[in-house]
N, C-alpha and C positions, 0 to 999 in steps of 0.2 A: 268318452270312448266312441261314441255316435261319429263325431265329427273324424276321427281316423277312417271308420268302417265305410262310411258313403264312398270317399274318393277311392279307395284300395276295392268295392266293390266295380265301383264305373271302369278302373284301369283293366281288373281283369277281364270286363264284360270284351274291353275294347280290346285285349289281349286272345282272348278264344274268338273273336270274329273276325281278326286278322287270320290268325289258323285257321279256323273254316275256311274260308276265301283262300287262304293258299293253298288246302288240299286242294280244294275246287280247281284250280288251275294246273294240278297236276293231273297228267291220265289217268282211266283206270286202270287196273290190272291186266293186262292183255294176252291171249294167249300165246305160248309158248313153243318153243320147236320142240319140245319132249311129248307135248299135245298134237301134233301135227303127225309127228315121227310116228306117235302111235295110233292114231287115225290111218294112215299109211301102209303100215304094218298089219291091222286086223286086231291086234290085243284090246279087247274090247273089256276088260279085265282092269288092265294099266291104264285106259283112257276113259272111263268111268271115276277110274281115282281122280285123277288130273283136272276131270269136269269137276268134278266135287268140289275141288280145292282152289279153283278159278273160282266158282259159285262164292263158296265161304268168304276167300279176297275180295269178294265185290259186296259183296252182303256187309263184312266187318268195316268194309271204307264207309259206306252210307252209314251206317249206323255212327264211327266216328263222328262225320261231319254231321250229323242232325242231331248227336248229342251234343258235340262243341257248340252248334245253335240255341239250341236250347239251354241250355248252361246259360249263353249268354246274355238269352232275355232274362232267363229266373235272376241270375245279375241284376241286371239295367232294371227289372222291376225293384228286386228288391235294395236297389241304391235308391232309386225315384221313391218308395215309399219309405226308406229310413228319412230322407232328407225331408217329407213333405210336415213332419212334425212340431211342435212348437217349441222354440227356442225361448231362453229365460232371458 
């Protein structure tokens, strides 16, 4: 069973640091014409919300991407120490 688990750990490691890296290359959230409109406006009521939920969109991207990282070392470590064991 050992010998399945290493390589399907390494694939995945290399599968979540391909998606980290391509979130990374996409932008982040950016704000919006409904943010501007109501900057614009004075509703300081509605563009509070809007801040809010740009804030959370940026907060929830980071936190993706340094979870898909770190997934992918606990991965890569724990492929490198299933493999490091003695074989019969």
């Amino acid at each position: 069973m050992q010998h399945i688990i290493t390589p399907v750990c390494l694939v995945l490691c290399l599968a979540l640091l391909v998606t980290g890296f391509a979130l990374l290359a996409i932008d982040a959230p950016q704000v919006d014409m409904r943010l501007h409109r109501a900057r614009l406006s004075g509703d300081t009521t509605y563009r509070d919300m809007l801040e809010a939920d740009l804030e959370k969109r940026i907060w929830m991207r980071r936190a993706l991407i340094g979870g898909l990282f770190l997934a992918a070392v606990a991965l890569g470590v724990a492929a490198f120490y299933g493999s490091s064991g003695t074989r019969p």
